[in-house]
N, C-alpha and C positions, 0 to 999 in steps of 0.2 A: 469636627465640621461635617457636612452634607455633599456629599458630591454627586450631581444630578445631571443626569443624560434619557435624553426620554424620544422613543421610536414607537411610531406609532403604525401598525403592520394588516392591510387589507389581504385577506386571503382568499382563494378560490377552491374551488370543492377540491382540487388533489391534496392539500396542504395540511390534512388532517395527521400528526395530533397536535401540530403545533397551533398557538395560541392567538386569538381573534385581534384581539388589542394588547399589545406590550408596551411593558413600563419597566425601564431600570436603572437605577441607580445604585453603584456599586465603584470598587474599585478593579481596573482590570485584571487583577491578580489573583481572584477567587469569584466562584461564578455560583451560586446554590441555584441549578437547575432543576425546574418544574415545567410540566406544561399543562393545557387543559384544551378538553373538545366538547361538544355537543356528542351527546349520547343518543335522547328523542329528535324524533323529526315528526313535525303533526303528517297526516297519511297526504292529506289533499296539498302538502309541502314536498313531498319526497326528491321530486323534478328540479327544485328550482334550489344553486347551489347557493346563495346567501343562507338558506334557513340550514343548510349542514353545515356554515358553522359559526352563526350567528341566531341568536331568539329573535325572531322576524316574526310577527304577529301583528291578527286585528282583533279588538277584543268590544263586547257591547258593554258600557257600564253595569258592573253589581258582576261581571262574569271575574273567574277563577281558574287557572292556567295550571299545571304542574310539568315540569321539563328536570328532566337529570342531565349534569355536564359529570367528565369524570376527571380527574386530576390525577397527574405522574409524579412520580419524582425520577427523574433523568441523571440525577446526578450520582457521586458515588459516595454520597453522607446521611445517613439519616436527617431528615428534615419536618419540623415544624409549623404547614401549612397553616393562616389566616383564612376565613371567607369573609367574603362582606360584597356589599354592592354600593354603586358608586353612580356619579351625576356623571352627563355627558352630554354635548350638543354637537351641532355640525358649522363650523365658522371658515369661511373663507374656504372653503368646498374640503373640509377638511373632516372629520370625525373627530372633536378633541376629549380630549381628558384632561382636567384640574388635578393636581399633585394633592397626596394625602387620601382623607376618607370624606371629599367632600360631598353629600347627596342633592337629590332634587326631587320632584314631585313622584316622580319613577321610582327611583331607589327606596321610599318610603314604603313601595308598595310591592318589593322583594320581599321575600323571607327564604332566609338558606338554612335548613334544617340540623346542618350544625355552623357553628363558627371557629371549628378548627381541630385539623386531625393529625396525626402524626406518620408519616412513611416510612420507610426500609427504603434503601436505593434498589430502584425499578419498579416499586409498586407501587399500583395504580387502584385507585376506589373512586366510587359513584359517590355525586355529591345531590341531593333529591332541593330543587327549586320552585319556590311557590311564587306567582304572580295574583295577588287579588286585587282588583280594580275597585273603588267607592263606585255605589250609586248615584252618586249625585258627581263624577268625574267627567269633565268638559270635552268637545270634541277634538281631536289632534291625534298628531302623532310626537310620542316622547323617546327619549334616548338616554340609554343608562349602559351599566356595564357590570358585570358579576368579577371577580377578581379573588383570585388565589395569592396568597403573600408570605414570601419569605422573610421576613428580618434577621440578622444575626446581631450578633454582641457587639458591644465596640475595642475598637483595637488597641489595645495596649501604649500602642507606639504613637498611633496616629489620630486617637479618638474617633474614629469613623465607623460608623454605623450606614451597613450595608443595607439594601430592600431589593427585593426582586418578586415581581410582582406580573403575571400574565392574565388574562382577561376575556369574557366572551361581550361582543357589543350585541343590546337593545335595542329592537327597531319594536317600539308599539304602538302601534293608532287605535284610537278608541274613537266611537262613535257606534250609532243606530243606525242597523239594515247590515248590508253585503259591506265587503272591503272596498277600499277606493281604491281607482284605477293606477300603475304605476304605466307610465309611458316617455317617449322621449323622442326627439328627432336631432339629426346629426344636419348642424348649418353649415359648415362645409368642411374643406381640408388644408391644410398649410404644411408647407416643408419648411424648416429652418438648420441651418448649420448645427452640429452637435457640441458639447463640450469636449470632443475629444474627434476621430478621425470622423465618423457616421452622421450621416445626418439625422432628424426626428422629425415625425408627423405628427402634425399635431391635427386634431380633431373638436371645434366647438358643439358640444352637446349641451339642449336645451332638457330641462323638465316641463314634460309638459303634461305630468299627473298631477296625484296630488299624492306620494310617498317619496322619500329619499330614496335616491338612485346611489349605489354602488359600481361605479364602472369600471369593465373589465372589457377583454374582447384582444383580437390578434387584428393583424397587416400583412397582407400577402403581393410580392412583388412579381413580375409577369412580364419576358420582352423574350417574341416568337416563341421558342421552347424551351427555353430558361425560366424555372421559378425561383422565386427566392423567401425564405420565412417558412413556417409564421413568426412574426414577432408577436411578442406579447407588450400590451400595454403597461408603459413603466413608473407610471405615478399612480396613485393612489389617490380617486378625487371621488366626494359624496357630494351630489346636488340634491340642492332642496328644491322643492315645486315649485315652480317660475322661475328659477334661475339657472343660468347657464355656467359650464366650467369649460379649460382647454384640458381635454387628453392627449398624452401624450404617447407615442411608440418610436423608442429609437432602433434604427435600424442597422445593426451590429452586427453586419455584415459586409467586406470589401466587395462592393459589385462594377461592372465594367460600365462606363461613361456611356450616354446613351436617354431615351426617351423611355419609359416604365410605364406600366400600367398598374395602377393600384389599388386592390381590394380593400377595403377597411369593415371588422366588424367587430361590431360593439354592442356589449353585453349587461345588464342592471338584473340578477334572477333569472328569470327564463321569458323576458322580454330582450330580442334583439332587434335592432337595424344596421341595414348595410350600405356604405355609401366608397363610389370609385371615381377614379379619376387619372391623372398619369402627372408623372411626376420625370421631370431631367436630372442627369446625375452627372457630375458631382453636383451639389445646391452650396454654391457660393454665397450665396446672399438670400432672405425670407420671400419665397415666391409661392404662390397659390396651385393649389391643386386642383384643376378645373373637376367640379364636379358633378360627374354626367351621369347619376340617378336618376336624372330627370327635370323637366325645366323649371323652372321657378316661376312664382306666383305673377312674375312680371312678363313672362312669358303666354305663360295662360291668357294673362290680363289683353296682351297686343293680339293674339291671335283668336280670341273672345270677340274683341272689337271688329277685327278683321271679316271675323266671318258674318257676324253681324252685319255690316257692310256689304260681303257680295248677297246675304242674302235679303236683304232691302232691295239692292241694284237687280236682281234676278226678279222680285216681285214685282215693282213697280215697272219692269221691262214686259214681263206677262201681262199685266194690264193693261199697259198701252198696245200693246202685239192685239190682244181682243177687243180694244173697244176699235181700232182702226179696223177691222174683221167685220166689228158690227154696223160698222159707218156704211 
């Protein structure tokens, strides 16, 4: 039989050389460790930490790409590395992966210059990857994944056939001219009770480019000269362009009962925004975080109107001031 367990693992530029997207299925009782990273980074990428260690590109139809990732073996067995590359999308603000070698318009247009090498435990080799894009390839952004894989034999005892398999994720847009804008704005803040002693922030962040966001970013707490944090953000969520996700940051820290002031900042690449507010502790029950970045469109809207208003009332008081002047 198959026994299947599958984690799926967002990472930030410290986290190198562990692997972008993980898959495993195995038995807990034997682990054949591998890992893989990004090796290239394009030069006008250097900055921004999704492309060290993820393939993040824009690309114009009929162009052609070349990137080395490099693969470990971590363990302490000689192992039998697979490549290949594989489909992937973004559903319910998630980055997924389908089980197996399933491809998509993306993965057809990989090519890994080998398909399988062999290690020594702790050695580590470059793996050299091509992206060619058709000329006649529509405009979007695709998602795929390159994937290193282990399989072992099956067990004597229990017929089980092991796979352990790590990954780097595909972010490509295609289209004519410059790259499209990635951006995003934070609609506000919420505290809720934790699953355990702490409570968590959560954060509704919209897309308001047109790339998949990756979100990352910390929480920083503040009452007189007490800080507290940073936390870091503890879920792992990808939006897609026009759609909004909740982030989340629990706060994993026993702090003293009291009124907080809370920085939130949040990260997609080397676009950030920052959005504050204050928060009561302990958070019994799901209460808002007032958030005073600044006022809202409805705000604008009443004090638009407003000023409007006196200054109507101001004008048409000066005209009558001068015509009774001229009387």
């Amino acid at each position: 039989m198959l026994l299947a367990s599958v984690a799926l693992v967002a990472l930030g530029v410290s986290a190198a050389p562990a692997a972008a997207v993980r898959e495993q299925r195995q038995e807990p009782a034997q682990d054949a460790a591998i890992s893989i990273r990004m090796l290239d980074i394009p030069a006008g990428r250097v900055q921004d930490p999704r492309a060290q260690v993820y393939i993040v590109d824009h690309l114009k139809p009929g162009a052609t790409i070349n990137r080395r990732v490099e693969v470990q073996n971590t363990s302490g067995e000689t192992q039998k590395i697979d490549f290949y590359s594989g489909a992937a999308s973004v559903e319910n603000n998630a980055f997924t992966v389908p089980e197996g070698r399933t491809g998509n318009e993306l993965s057809g247009w990989i090519r890994l210059k080998t398909s399988g090498i062999e290690l020594d435990p702790g050695e580590r080799r470059p793996v050299e990857v091509e992206i060619a894009v058709p000329r006649k390839a529509s405009k979007g952004e695709r998602y795929g994944a390159i994937w290193a894989q282990v399989t072992s034999a099956k067990e004597r005892t229990g017929n089980i056939t092991q796979i352990h398999r790590v990954g780097i994720r595909v972010y490509l847009d295609i289209g004519p001219g410059g790259e499209p804008p990635t951006d995003f704005r934070i609609d506000g803040l919420a505290a809720v009770p934790g699953p355990g002693e702490f409570p968590v922030i959560t954060a509704k962040v919209t897309n308001t480019g047109e790339r998949a966001l990756d979100m990352t970013g910390t929480l920083s707490l503040t009452r007189a000269a007490v800080q507290a944090g940073p936390f870091k953000v503890t879920n792992g969520v990808t939006i897609l362009p026009g759609q909004s996700g909740q982030v989340q940051i629990e706060v994993n820290q026993a702090l003293p009962a009291g009124t907080w002031d809370v920085h939130a900042k949040l990260a997609s690449g080397i676009v950030e925004r920052t959005a504050t507010g204050k928060i009561s502790l302990p958070v019994a029950a799901p209460m808002v975080v007032a958030n005073s970045a600044g006022p809202n469109w409805l705000v604008y809207a009443v004090g638009g109107i407003a000023l409007l208003v006196l200054v109507t009332l101001a004008g048409w008081y000066l005209v009558r001031r001068q015509r009774t002047r001229l009387a």
